[in-house]
C-alpha positions as CSV (number, residue, x, y, z in Angstrom):
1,X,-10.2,-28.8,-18.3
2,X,-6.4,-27.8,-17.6
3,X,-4.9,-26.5,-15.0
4,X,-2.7,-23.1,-15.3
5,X,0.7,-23.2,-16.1
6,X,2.9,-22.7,-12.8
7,X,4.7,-19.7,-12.7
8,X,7.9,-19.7,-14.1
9,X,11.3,-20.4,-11.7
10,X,13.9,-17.7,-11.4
11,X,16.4,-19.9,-11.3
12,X,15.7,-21.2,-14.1
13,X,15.7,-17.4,-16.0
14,X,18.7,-16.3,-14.6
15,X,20.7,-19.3,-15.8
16,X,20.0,-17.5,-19.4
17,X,22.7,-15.3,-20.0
18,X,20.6,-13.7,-22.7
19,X,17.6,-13.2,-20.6
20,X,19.5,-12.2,-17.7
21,X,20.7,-9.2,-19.1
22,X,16.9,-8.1,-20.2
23,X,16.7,-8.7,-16.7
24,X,18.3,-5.4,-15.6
25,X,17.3,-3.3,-18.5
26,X,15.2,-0.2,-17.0
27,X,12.1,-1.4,-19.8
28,X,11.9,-4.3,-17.6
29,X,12.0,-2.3,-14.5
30,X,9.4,-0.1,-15.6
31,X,6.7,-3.4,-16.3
32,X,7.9,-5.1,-13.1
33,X,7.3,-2.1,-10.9
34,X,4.0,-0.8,-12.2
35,X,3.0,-4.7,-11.7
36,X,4.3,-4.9,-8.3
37,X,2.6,-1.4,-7.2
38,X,-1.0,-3.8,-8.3
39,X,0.9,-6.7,-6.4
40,X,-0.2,-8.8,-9.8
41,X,0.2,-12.7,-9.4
42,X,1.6,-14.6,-12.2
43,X,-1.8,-15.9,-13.4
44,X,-2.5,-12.0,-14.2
45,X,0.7,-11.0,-15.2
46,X,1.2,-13.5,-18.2
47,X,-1.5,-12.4,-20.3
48,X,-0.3,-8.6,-20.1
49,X,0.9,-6.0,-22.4
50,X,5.0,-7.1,-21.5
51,X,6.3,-5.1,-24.6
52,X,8.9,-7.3,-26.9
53,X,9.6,-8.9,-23.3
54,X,9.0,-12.4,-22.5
55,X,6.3,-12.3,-19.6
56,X,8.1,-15.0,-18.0
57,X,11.2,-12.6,-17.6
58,X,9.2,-9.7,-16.3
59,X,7.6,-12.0,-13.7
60,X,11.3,-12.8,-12.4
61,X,12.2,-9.3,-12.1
62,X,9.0,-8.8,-10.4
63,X,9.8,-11.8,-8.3
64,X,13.8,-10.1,-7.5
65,X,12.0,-6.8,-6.6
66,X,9.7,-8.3,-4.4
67,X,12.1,-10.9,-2.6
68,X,14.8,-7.5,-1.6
69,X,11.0,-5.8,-0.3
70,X,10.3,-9.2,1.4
71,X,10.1,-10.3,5.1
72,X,10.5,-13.7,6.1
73,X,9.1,-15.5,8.7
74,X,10.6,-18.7,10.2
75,X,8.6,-21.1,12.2
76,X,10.4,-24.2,12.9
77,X,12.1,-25.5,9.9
78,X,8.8,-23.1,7.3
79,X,9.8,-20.1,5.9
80,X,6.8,-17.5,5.2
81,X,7.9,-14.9,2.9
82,X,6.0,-11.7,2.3
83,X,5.9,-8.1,1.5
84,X,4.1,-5.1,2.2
85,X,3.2,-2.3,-0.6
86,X,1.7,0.6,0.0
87,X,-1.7,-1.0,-1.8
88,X,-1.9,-3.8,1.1
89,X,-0.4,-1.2,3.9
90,X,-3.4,1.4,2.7
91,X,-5.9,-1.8,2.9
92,X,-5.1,-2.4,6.3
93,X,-5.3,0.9,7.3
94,X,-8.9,0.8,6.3
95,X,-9.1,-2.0,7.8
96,X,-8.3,-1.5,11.1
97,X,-10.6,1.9,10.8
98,X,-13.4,0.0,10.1
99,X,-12.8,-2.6,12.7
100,X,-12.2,-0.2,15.2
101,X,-15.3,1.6,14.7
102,X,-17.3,-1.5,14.6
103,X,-16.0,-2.9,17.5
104,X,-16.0,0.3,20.3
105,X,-20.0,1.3,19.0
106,X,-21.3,-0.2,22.5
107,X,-18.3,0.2,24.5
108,X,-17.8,4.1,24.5
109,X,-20.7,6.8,26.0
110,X,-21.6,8.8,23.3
111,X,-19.3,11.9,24.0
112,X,-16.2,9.4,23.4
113,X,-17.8,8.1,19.9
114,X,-17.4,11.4,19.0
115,X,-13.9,12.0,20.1
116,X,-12.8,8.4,18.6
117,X,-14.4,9.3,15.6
118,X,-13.0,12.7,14.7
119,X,-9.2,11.9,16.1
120,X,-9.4,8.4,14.2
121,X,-10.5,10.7,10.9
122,X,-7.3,13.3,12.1
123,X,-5.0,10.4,12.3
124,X,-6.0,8.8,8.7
125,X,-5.8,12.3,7.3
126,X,-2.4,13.0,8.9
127,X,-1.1,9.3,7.7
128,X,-2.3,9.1,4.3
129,X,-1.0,12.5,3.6
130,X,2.6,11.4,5.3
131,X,2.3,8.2,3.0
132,X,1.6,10.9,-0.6
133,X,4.8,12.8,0.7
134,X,4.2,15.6,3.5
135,X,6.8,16.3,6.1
136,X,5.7,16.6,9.4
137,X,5.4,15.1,12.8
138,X,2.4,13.3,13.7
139,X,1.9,14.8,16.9
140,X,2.5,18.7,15.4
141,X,-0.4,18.1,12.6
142,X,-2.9,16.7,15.4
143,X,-2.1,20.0,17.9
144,X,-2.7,21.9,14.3
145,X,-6.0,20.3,13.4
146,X,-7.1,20.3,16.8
147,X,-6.4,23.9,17.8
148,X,-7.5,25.0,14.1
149,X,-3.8,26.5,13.3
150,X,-3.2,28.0,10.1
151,X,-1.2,25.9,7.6
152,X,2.5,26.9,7.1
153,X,3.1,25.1,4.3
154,X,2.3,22.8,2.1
155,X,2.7,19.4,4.0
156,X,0.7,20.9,6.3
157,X,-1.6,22.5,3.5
158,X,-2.4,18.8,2.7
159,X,-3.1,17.5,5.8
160,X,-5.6,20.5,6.4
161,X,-7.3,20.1,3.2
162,X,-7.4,15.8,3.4
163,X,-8.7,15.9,7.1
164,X,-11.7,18.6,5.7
165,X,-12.7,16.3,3.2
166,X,-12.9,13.1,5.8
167,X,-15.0,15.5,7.5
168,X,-17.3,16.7,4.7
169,X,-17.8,13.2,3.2
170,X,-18.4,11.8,7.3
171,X,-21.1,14.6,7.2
172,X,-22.4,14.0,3.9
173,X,-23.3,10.0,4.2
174,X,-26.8,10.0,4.3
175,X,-27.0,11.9,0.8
C-alpha cells in the first residue's frame, strides 16, 4: 500500500515560466473555477478531465483563486486559512434550519412552532432567492409574503414562487 501523492506546491509552479503563463490563460480559469464551485481537493482533482493542462497547474490556479477568496485566522503564532463558497454557505444554511428546528421542538407552545416554522421557511425562501440573484430587501419580501402582496417583479416573482414551493413540499411530507 502507498500513500497519495501530496498535492503539488505553488511555489514550486510558479517558478516555471512556461507553466506560469498557462497559469493565467482563461482555459485554465474555466477548469479551476468549475472545480472550486465543487470545492474539489487535490486527491479529486488529479484524476480529472484537465484538458492538454497539467492537473498539477490547474490545482495552483485553483489554489490562487481560493487563497484571494480566503480568510485567515491567527491564533497565536497558527494561521487557519479558509474560504467560504456558496456550496459550504448553502450547507450551513441548511444547517442551521435543521438545528434550529430540532432544538426549539420542546421549548416553544405550539402556536409559536408554527410561527418559527413558516417565518424560518419565508426567510430561506427570501435568502436563497437573494443568493440566485433577486434584488430586494429582506425586510420588504417578508411584509410581501406575509401580507400576501402581489409580486412587482421579478425578484420578487422568485421569492413568491420559492417560498410556495417550501410550503407545498412542508405540506406534502408525509406522501
Amino acid at each position: 500500500m502507498h500513500l497519495p501523492r501530496d498535492p503539488p506546491r505553488i511555489e514550486s509552479i510558479l517558478s516555471d515560466e512556461r507553466i506560469s503563463k498557462d497559469i493565467l490563460s482563461e482555459e485554465i480559469e474555466g477548469y479551476a473555477k468549475d472545480f472550486n464551485k465543487r470545492y474539489l481537493h487535490w486527491s479529486e482533482v488529479r484524476y480529472r478531465d484537465t484538458g492538454h493542462f497539467d492537473p498539477d497547474t490547474v490545482w495552483a490556479r485553483m489554489k490562487l483563486v481560493r487563497m484571494d477568496d480566503s480568510v485567515t485566522l491567527v491564533f497565536g503564532k497558527t494561521q487557519y486559512r479558509y474560504c467560504m463558497s456558496d456550496r459550504i454557505m448553502k450547507m450551513l444554511r441548511e444547517f442551521d434550519v435543521r438545528v434550529a428546528a430540532d432544538f426549539f421542538p420542546n421549548v416553544i407552545d405550539p402556536h409559536g412552532k408554527v410561527y418559527y416554522s413558516v417565518s424560518s421557511l419565508m426567510e430561506e425562501s427570501i435568502a436563497s432567492s437573494q443568493m440566485e440573484g433577486a434584488v430586494t430587501t429582506t425586510k420588504k419580501a417578508k411584509e410581501m409574503l406575509r401580507k400576501n402582496i402581489r409580486p412587482k417583479d421579478g425578484s420578487e416573482r422568485m421569492i413568491v414562487n420559492n417560498y410556495r414551493a417550501m410550503m407545498f413540499i412542508k405540506d406534502h411530507t408525509d406522501r
